[in-house]
C-alpha positions in Angstrom: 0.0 0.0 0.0 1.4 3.4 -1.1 2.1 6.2 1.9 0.8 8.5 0.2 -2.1 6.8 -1.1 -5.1 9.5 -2.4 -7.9 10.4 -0.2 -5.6 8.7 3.1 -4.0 10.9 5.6 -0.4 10.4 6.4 0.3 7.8 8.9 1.3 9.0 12.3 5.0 7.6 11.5 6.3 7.2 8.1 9.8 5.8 7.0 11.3 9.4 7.1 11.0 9.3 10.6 12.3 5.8 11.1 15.3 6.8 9.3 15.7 9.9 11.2 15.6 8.1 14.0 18.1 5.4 13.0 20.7 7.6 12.4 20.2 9.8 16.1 20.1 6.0 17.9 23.1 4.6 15.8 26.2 5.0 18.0 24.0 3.8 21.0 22.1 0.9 20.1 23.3 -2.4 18.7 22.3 -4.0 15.4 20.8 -7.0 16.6 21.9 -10.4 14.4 19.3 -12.4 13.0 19.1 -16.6 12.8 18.2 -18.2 9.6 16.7 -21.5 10.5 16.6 -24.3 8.3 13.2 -25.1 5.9 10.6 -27.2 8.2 12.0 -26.1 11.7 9.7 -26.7 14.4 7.8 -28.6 12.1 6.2 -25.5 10.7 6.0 -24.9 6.7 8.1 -22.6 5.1 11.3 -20.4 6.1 11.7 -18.9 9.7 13.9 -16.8 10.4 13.9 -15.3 14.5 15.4 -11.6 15.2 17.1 -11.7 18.1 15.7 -8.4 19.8 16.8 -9.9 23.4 20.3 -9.2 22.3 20.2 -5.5 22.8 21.4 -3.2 25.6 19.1 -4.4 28.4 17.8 -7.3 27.0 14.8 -5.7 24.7 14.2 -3.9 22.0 13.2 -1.3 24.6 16.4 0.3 24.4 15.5 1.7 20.4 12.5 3.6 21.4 14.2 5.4 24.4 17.4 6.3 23.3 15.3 7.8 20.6 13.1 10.0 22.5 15.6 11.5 24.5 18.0 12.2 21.7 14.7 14.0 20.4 13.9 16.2 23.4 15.3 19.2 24.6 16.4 18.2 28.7 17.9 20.2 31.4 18.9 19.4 34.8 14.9 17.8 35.5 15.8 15.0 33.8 13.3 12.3 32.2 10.5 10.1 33.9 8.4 7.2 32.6 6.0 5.0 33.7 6.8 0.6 33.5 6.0 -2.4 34.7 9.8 -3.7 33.2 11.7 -3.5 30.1 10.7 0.2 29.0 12.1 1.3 32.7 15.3 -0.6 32.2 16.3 0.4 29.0 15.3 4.4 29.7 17.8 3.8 32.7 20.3 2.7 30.7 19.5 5.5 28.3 19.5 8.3 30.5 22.6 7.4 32.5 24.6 6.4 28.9 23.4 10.0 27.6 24.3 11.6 31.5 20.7 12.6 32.7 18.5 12.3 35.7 15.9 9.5 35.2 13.2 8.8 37.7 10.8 5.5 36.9 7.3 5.0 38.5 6.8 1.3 38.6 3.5 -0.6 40.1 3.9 -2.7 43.3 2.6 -5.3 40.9 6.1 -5.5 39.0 8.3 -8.2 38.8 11.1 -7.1 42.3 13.9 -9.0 39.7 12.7 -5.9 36.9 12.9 -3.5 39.9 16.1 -4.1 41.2 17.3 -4.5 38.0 15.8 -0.7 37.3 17.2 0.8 40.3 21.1 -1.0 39.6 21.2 0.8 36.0 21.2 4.3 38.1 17.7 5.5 37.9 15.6 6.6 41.1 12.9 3.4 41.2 9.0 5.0 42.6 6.9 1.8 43.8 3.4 3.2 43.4 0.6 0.8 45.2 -1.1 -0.9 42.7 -0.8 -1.5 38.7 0.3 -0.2 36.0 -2.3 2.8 35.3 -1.5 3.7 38.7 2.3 4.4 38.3 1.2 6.2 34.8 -1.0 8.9 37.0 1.8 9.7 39.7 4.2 9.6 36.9 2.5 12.3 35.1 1.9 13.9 38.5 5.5 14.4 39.3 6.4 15.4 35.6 3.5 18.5 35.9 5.2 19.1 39.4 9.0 19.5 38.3 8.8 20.1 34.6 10.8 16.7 34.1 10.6 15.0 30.1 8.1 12.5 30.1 8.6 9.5 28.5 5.8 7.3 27.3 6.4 3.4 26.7 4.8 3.2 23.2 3.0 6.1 22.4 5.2 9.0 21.6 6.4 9.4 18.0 10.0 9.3 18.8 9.8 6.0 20.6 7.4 4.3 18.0 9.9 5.6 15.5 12.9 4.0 17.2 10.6 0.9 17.3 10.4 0.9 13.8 14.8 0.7 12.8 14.0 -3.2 13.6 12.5 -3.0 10.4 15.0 -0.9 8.5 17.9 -3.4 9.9 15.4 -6.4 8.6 15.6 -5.4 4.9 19.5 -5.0 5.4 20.0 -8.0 6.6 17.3 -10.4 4.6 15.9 -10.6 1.5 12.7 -11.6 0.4 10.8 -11.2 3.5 7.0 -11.9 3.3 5.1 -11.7 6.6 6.8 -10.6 10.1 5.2 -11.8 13.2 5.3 -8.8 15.8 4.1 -9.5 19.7 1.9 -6.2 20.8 1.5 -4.6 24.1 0.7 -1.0 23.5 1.4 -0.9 20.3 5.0 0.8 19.6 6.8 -2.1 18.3 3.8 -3.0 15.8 3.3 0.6 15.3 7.2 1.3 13.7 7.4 -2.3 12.1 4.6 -1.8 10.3 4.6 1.7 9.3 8.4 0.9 7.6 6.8 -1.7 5.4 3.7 0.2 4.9 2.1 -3.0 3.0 4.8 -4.7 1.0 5.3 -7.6 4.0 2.2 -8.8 5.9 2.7 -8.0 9.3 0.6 -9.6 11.7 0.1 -9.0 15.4 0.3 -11.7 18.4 -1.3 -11.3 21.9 -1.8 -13.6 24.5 -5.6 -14.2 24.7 -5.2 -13.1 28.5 -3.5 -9.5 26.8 -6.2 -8.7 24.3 -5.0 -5.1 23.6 -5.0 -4.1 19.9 -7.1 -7.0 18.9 -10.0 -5.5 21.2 -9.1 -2.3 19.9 -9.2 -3.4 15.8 -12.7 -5.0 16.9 -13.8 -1.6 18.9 -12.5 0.3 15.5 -10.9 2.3 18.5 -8.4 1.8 21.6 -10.3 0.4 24.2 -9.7 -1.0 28.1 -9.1 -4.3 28.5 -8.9 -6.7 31.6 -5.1 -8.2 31.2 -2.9 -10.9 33.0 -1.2 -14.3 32.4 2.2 -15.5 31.9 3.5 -12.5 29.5 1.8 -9.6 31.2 4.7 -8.1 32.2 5.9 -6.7 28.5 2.5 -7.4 26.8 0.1 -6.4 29.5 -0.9 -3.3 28.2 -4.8 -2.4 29.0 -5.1 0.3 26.1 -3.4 0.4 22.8 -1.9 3.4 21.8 -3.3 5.8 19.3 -0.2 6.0 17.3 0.1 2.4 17.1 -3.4 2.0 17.0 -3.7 4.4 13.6 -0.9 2.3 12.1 -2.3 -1.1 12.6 -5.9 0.0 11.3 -4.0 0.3 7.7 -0.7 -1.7 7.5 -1.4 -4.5 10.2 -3.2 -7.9 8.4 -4.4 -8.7 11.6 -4.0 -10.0 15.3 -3.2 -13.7 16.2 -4.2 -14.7 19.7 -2.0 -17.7 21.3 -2.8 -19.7 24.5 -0.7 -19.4 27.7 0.3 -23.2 26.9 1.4 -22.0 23.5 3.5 -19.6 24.6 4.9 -21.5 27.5 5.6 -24.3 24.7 7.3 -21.8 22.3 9.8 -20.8 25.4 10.8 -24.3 25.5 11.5 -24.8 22.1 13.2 -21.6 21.5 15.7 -23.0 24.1 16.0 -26.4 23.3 16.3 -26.1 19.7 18.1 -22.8 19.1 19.7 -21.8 22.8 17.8 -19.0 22.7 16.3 -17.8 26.0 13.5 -15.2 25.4 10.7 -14.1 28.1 7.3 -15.2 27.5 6.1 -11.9 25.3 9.3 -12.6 23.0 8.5 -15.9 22.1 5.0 -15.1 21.4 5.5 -14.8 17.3 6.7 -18.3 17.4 4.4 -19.4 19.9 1.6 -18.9 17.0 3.4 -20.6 14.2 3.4 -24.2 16.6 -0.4 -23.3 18.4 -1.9 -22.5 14.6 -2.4 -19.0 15.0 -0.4 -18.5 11.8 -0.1 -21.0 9.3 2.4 -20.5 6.6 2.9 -21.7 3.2 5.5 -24.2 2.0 7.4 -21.1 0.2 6.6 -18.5 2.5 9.4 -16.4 4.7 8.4 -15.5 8.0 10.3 -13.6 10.6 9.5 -14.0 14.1 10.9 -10.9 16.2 11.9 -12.3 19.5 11.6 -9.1 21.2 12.8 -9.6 25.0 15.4 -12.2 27.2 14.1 -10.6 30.7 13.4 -14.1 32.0 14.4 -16.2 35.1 16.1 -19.4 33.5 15.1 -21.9 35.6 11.6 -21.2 34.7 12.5 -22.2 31.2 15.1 -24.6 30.8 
């Protein structure tokens, strides 16, 4: 589908941006590798190949989007705040004490203490608000009205959804002939900059736990909506509303959303290990988790990339 399409607004987030944001992110981030499997791996048809998003600084892609919105913003001595639950918090940590800034992160009691402790050890000053997620979002905003800090949203703020979206730009790099990528969704960002880089010519399709119905609800709603969240990956795709950016991407450029079981996804963990070594957290294996549990069947000559977009697991709950 053409960008610039007649009678269709511009999306929120075009390749421009991506770009743009690829070359302010370069000199931080790392250019994540990508594993070519062999035809008929997992017993699924076709070609998969997995990038390896749990490879970057902090163990997500995470790191893209925030480097990318502070290298955007104008900051003084306030510093930069964000809401999470996990991986966002972590990798604007990193960010902010790489680029020498204050960071301050508002995380619900809910969190994983391992994601905490792993937030507070980058550098950042950790805020446990009782409660979940929505609640550390409200104080967050709170503080950032009180002391005129640079908010940083997880997934909807043009400069992290277009950080998001250099996964994309380093896919065409590095493979060829790409025909449908297999994004998991939270709020939306990662989706959001995949898809508005390929803008139609790959089939990108979403995957959710069926406990984490966010941008499927939404697609359904034909806008965000609240949804009840929990299970296994909730803590990096346990959004409750989608995002609008991502949101006004995935209404044009996103095929649809696959939904995958907690056993599926559990499975897919398993297998990532056993048969690659590769040790991703519940929300990254999600992708493959709907090529073996049917929620995407491929055909015999079709590519298919799986972006494995997190490692923030314990182990011993895999292996």
């Amino acid at each position: 589908m053409d960008l610039l399409s007649p009678g269709l607004e511009p999306p929120p987030i075009t390749r421009f941006d991506i770009e743009e944001a690829a070359e302010r992110i370069a000199e931080h981030v790392r250019r994540t590798p990508v594993l070519s499997l062999e035809r008929g791996a997992f017993g699924v048809p076709g070609r998969i190949s997995l990038k390896l998003e749990l490879l970057q600084h902090t163990g997500s892609f995470k790191a893209r989007g925030a480097f990318s919105r502070m290298l955007s913003a104008e900051l003084d001595d306030s510093g930069v705040l964000a809401p999470s639950s996990g991986n966002f918090g972590l990798a604007m940590a990193h960010a902010a004490r790489v680029l020498g800034h204050r960071a301050e992160i508002f995380v619900p009691s809910t969190a994983s203490p391992v994601k905490i402790e792993a937030i507070r050890t980058t550098g950042a000053e950790v805020h446990v608000v009782p409660g979940y997620y929505a609640d550390a979002y409200a104080a967050c905003e709170e503080r950032a009205f009180d002391t005129g800090a640079v908010f940083l949203h997880p997934y909807d703020q043009p400069a992290v959804v277009a950080g998001q979206g250099t996964i994309a730009m380093e896919l065409v790099e590095q493979l060829q002939g790409i025909d449908t990528v297999l994004v998991p969704v939270g709020g939306g960002g990662l989706i959001g900059g995949i898809a508005a880089w390929f803008a139609g010519e790959a089939r990108v399709i979403g995957v959710e736990p069926e406990t984490c119905p966010t941008l499927h609800a939404a697609l359904a709603a034909g806008e965000p909506v609240d949804v009840e969240v929990g299970g296994i990956a909730a803590d990096s795709l346990g959004a409750r509303r989608a995002g609008e950016i991502g949101f006004a991407i995935a209404q044009r450029f996103v095929d649809r959303v696959a939904l995958v079981s907690e056993e599926a996804i559990a499975w897919a963990q398993r297998r990532l290990w056993e048969e690659c070594r590769v040790l991703a957290e519940p929300g990254g294996a999600a992708p493959l988790a709907a090529l073996l549990g049917g929620g995407y069947t491929p055909r015999p000559d079709e590519h298919v990339v799986c972006i494995i977009s997190g490692g923030n697991t314990d182990p011993a709950q895999v292996a």
